[in-house]
N, C-alpha and C positions, 0 to 999 in steps of 0.2 A: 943522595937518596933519590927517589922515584916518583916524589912529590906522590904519594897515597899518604894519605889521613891516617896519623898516627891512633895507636890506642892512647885513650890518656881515663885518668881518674879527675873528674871535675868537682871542685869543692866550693861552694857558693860561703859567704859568710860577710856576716855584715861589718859595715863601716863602724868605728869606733863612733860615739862611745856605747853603741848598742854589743860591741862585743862579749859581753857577760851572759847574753842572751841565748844559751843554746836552742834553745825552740827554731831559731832563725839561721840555722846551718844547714846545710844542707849538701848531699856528695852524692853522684853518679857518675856513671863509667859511660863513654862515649859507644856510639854505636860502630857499625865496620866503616859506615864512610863518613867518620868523625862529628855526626852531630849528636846530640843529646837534647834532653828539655828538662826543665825545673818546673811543674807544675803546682799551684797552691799555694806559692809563696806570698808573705804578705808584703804592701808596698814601702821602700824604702830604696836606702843607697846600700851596694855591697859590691864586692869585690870577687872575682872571678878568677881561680888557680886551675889551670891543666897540669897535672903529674903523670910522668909516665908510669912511674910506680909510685906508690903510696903506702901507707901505715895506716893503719884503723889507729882512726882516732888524733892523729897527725894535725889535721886541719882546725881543731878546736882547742889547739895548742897556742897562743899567740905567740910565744919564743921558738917556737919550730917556724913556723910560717912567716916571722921579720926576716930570715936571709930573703924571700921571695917575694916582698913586697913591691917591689920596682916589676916584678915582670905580672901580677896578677892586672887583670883587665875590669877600670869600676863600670858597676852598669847600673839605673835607675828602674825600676821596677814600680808598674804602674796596674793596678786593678785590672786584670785580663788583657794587659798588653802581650804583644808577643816580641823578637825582637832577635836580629842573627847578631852575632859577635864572632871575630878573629881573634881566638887565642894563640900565645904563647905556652908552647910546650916546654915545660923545664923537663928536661929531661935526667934519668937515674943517674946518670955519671956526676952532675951535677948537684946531687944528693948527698947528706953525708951519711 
């Protein structure tokens, strides 16, 4: 590849056991040169998925989203912090 910033679908969602909590999901599409923001989230622990393709509604699945738990990225989210992160892109082949 050509090392350009892939397109990906970013799904934020929080760490167990708050996962019951839909309010606290959250999903955006990356920009062209791969960065994105999650604005107005409230503070806690969650976990970070880049897909290259995605499903509505996919990420608020907990049995879709266990095969990709090893490759999401956790991140700590603090009252108007801000904060870059390196994603792992799963990419569709890799999808079922």
């Amino acid at each position: 590849r050509d090392h350009q910033p892939a397109a990906a679908t970013v799904f934020l969602v929080p760490n167990p056991p708050r996962r019951n909590r839909q309010d606290l999901y959250s999903m955006k599409a990356t920009k062209a040169d791969g960065t994105f923001s999650l604005l107005g989230l409230p503070p806690g622990d969650f976990k970070l998925f880049a897909f290259e393709e995605a499903e509505p509604g996919m990420w608020s699945d907990p049995s879709v989203l266990q095969p990709y738990e090893a490759k999401g990225q956790g991140i700590h989210i603090d009252d108007g912090g801000s904060q870059s992160v390196q994603l792992e892109l799963i990419p569709a082949e890799a999808q079922p």
